[in-house]
Wavefront OBJ file of the C-alpha trace (Angstrom):
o trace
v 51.666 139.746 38.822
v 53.341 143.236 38.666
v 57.156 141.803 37.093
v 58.513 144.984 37.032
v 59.184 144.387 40.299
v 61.143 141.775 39.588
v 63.247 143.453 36.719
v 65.821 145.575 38.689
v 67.369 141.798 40.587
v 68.270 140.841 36.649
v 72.174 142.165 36.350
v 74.159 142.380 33.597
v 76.991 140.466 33.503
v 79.626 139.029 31.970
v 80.236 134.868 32.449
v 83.465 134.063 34.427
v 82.934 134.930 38.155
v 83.896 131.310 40.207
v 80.808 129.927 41.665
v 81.389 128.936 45.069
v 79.808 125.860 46.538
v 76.682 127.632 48.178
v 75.649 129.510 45.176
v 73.585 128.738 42.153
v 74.056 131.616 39.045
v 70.642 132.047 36.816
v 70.815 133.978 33.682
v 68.649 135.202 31.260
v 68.962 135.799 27.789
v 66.760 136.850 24.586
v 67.026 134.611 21.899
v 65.912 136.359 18.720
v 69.684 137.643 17.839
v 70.679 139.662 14.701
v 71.793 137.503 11.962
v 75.694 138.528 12.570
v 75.626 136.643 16.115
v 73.838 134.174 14.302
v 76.012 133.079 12.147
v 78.909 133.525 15.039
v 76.477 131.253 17.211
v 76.132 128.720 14.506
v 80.043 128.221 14.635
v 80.403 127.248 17.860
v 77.811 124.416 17.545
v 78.719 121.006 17.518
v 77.280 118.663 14.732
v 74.765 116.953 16.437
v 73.512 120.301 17.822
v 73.454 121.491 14.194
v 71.857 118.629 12.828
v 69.083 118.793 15.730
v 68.356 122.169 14.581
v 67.520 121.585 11.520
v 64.866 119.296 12.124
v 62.811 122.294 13.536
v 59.915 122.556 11.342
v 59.529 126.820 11.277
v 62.864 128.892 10.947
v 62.474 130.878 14.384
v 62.456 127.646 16.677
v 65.574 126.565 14.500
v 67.379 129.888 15.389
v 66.194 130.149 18.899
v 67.622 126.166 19.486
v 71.160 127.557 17.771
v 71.094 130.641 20.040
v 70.189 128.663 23.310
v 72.712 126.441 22.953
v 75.098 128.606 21.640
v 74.700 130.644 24.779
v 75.054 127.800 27.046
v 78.366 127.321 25.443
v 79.316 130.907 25.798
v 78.631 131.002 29.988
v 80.074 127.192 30.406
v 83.206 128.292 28.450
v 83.362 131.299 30.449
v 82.975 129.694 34.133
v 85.578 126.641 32.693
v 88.396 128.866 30.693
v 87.878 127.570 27.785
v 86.750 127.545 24.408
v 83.014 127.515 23.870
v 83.876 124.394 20.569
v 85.719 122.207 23.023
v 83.048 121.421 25.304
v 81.703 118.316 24.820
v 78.169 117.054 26.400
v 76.686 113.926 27.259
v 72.675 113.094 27.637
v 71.388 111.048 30.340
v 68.508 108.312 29.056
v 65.736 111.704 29.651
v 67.632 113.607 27.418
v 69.224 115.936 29.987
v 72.767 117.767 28.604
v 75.270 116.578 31.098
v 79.092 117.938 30.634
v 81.045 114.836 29.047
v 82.994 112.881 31.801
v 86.126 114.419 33.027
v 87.184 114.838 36.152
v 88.473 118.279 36.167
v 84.509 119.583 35.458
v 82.429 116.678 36.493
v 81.649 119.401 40.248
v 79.488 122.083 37.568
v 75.899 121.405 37.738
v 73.595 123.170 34.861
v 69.911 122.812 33.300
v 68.379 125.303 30.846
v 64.791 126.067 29.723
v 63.563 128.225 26.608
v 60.453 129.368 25.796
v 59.710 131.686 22.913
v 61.514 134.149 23.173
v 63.784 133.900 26.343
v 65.950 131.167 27.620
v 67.308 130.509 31.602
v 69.975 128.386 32.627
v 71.223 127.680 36.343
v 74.719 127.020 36.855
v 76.291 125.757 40.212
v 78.194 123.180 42.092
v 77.750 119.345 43.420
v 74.395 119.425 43.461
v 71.496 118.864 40.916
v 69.667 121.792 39.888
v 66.476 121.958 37.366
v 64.594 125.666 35.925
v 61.871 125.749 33.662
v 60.540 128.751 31.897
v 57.120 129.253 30.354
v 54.864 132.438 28.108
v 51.798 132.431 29.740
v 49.464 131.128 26.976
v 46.263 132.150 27.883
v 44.544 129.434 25.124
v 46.326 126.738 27.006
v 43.582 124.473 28.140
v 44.039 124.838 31.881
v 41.675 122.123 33.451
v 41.886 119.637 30.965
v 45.856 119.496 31.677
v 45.136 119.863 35.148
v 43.282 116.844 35.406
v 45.940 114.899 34.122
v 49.566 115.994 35.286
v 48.065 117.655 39.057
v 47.167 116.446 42.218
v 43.690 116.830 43.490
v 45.068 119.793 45.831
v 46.777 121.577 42.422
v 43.215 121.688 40.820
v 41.255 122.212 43.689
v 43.362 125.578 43.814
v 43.069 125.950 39.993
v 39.035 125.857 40.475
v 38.755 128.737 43.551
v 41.661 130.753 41.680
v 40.146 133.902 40.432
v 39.533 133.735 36.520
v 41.858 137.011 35.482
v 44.857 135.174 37.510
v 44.014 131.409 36.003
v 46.423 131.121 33.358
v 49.434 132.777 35.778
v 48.788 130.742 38.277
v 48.135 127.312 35.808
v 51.734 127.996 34.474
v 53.454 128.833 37.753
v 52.517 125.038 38.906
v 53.807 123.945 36.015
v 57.191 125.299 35.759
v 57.749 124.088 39.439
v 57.053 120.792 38.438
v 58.915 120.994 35.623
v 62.129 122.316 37.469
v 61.903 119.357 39.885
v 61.292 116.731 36.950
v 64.617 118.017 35.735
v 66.508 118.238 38.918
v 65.379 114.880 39.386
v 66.617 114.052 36.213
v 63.936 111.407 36.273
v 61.368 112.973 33.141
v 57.865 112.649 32.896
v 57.977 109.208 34.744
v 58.580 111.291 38.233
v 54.840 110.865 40.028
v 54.401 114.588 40.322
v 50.914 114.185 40.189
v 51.329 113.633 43.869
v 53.416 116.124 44.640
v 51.107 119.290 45.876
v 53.306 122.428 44.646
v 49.958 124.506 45.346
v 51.955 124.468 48.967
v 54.902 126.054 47.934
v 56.357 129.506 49.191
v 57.401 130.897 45.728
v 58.550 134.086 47.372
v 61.578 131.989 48.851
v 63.278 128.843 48.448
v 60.848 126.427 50.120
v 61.994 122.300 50.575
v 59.994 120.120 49.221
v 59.298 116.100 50.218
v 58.851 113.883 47.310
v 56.644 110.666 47.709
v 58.834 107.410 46.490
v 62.212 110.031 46.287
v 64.137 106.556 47.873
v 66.622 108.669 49.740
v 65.465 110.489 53.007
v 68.484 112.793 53.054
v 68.058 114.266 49.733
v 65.782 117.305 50.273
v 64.961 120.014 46.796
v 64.217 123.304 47.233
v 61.937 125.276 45.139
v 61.633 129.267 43.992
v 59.094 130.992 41.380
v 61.268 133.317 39.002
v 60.134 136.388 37.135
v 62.008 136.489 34.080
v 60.167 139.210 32.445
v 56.645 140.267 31.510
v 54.655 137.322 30.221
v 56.821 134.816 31.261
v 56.986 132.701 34.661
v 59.776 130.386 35.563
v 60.908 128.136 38.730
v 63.981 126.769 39.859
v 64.528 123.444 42.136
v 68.049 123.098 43.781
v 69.422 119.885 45.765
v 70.560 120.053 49.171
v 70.229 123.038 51.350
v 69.105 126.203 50.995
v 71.244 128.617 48.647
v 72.073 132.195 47.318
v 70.404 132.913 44.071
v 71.948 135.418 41.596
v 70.028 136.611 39.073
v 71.902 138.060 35.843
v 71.368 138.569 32.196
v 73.437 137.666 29.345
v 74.131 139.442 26.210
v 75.953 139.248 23.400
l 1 2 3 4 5 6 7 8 9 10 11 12 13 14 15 16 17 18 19 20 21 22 23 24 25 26 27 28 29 30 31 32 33 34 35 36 37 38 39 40 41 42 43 44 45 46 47 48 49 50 51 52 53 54 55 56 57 58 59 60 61 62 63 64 65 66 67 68 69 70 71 72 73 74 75 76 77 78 79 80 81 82 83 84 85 86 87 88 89 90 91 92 93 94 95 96 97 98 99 100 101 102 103 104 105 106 107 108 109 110 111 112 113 114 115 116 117 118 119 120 121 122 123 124 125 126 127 128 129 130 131 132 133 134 135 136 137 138 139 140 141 142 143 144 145 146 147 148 149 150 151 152 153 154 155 156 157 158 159 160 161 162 163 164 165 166 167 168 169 170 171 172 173 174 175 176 177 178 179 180 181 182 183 184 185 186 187 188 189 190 191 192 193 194 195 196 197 198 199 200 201 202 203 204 205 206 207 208 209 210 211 212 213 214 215 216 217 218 219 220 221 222 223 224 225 226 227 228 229 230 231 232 233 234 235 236 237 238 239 240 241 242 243 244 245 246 247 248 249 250 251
């Protein structure tokens, strides 16, 4: 895939601007920071975001975790006009960061997803939202994963897929899936096995029908992202159809 297409839709920006109701905001951000914004990252942390940093086993995933989350701080305190130390989150039972309960932010909607050395996060209102980034690992053992998290339709398309594109294409399934597992907010017990996202339109936001979903009204939407070269993302949004803006965050 030719990203540099995709590069120019990635503006910079500075966290703030009100999201109305029909938008979702995506950033991007690099997390390998000089050890100055470290250290300012570090501060904002709360202490059971410290303390899960420092059971990383290897330095750079502990200072990639500080800088995600740091970040995340940095845009929600932005879009909520306040201070990046008073927010306060919650988990749900899959481990999903929820804002703590109050009533005056309980209408902002977020997920995040890092992967080496980038991070995304989607930010919008009253509806669930779930992104997923991934480096395309070309030792990743395509079929074998395939044959266990993919429906027969996903590695049917794996098998005729030509062998230069295989890893892309292996990795672009799996961020969709992993977008709607988190928009779901429903983990790895969600049977996306049976869920076909070989069908998806990743040039646009597609809908999507989920077997056992228990709600007929509830439709999720699905887009591939390009966050830059190596990399492939997705994002799954609830409800209708939506603008997308793409920016980048820096510090």
């Amino acid at each position: 895939m030719d990203t540099n297409n995709y590069e120019s839709q990635w503006q910079q920006a500075i966290p703030g601007e009100l999201i109305y109701s029909n938008q979702v905001h995506i950033w991007r951000a690099c997390l390998d920071l000089a050890e100055p914004q470290m250290k300012g990252i570090l501060e904002i942390l709360s202490t059971d975001e410290v303390q899960r940093a420092g059971r990383f086993r290897f330095e750079k995933d502990k200072k990639r975790f500080i800088a995600a989350r740091g970040i995340l701080r940095q845009i929600l305190a932005g879009y909520l006009k306040m201070t990046a130390q008073q927010l306060r989150f919650e988990y749900t039972s899959f481990g999903k960061p929820v804002l703590a309960k109050n009533s005056d932010f309980d209408n902002i909607y977020f997920n995040l997803s890092h992967s080496d050395a980038y991070a995304l996060y989607a930010f919008t209102r009253h509806r669930n939202v779930g992104i997923d980034i991934e480096l395309i690992r070309n030792d990743a053992a395509v079929y074998q994963i395939a044959q266990k998290f993919f429906s027969p339709g996903e590695v049917s398309s794996l098998e005729s897929t030509n062998k230069n594109k295989l890893h892309d294409i292996f990795f672009q399934y799996w961020t969709r899936k992993e977008a709607i597992v988190k928009a779901k907010g429903e983990g790895i017990s969600s049977p996306l096995e049976k869920v076909n996202v070989s069908l998806i339109d990743g040039k646009v936001l597609s809908p999507v029908l989920l077997p056992g979903d228990g709600n007929e009204n509830r439709s999720w939407y699905v887009k591939d992202l390009f966050p830059c070269a190596g990399y492939v993302a997705a994002i799954a949004v609830e409800g209708d159809c939506c603008d997308l803006s793409f920016l980048h965050y820096s510090l």
